[in-house]
N, C-alpha and C positions, 0 to 999 in steps of 0.2 A: 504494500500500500504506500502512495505517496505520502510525504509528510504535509503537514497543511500550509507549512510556508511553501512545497514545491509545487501545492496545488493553489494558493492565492498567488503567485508569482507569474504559472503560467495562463491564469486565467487574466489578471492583469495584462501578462504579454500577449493575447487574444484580444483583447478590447483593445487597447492601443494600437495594434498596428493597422491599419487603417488608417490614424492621424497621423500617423512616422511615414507612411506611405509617398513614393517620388513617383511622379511620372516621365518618362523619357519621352521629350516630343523632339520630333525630328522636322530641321528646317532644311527644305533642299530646293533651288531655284530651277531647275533638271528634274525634280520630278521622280525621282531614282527610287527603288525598292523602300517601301519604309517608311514617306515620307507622311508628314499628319500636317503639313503647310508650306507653299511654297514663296512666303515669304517673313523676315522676321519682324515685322511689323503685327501682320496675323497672329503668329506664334504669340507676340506679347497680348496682346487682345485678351488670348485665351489661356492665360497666364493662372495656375493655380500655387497657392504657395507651396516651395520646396519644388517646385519642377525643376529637370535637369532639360537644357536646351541642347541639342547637338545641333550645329549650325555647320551643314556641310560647303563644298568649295563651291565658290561661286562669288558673284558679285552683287552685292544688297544696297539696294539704293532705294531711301525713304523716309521717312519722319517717323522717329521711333517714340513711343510713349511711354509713360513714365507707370509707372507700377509699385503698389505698394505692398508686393509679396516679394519677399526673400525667394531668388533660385540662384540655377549655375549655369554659368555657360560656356560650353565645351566646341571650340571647332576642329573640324576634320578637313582637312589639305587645303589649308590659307584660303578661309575665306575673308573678302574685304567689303566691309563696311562702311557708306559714304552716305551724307547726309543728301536731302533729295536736289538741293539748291548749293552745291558748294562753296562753302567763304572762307578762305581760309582765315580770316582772323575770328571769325563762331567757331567753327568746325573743320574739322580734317577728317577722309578717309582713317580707318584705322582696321589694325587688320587684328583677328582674334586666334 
């Protein structure tokens, strides 16, 4: 038999995870296996908190918005980043 701390422990760790839960959304401008937007303005839209963004290569140009959930964001084979109007004394391209 469990003991009741391994049984309030793991029932605790059953309710929780759901809130601990990350979702991988994948941004790809190509469209490629996988993807859940094909751009990163979208992706942030549908921004939930703790989401993990994989931002594949490509080029992302657009007015991105601001968001008040904590995520991360991960790219794959240099994608770059540029605002939709470039100035460079507001904004620069930046690559992730």
């Amino acid at each position: 038999m469990l003991s009741l701390l391994a049984r309030s422990s793991f029932f605790a760790l059953v309710l929780l995870s759901p809130a601990l839960a990350q979702r991988t959304v994948v941004v790809d401008a190509s469209n490629g296996p996988g993807t859940n937007h094909l751009t990163l303005t979208s992706a942030l839209a549908d921004l939930q908190a703790n989401d993990l963004i994989v931002l594949r290569a490509g080029t992302y140009i657009g007015s991105y918005l601001s968001t008040q959930h904590s995520f991360s964001l991960q790219g794959e084979g240099n994608p770059l980043c540029s605002p939709r109007v470039p100035n460079p004394r507001i904004a620069k391209p930046f690559d992730i």
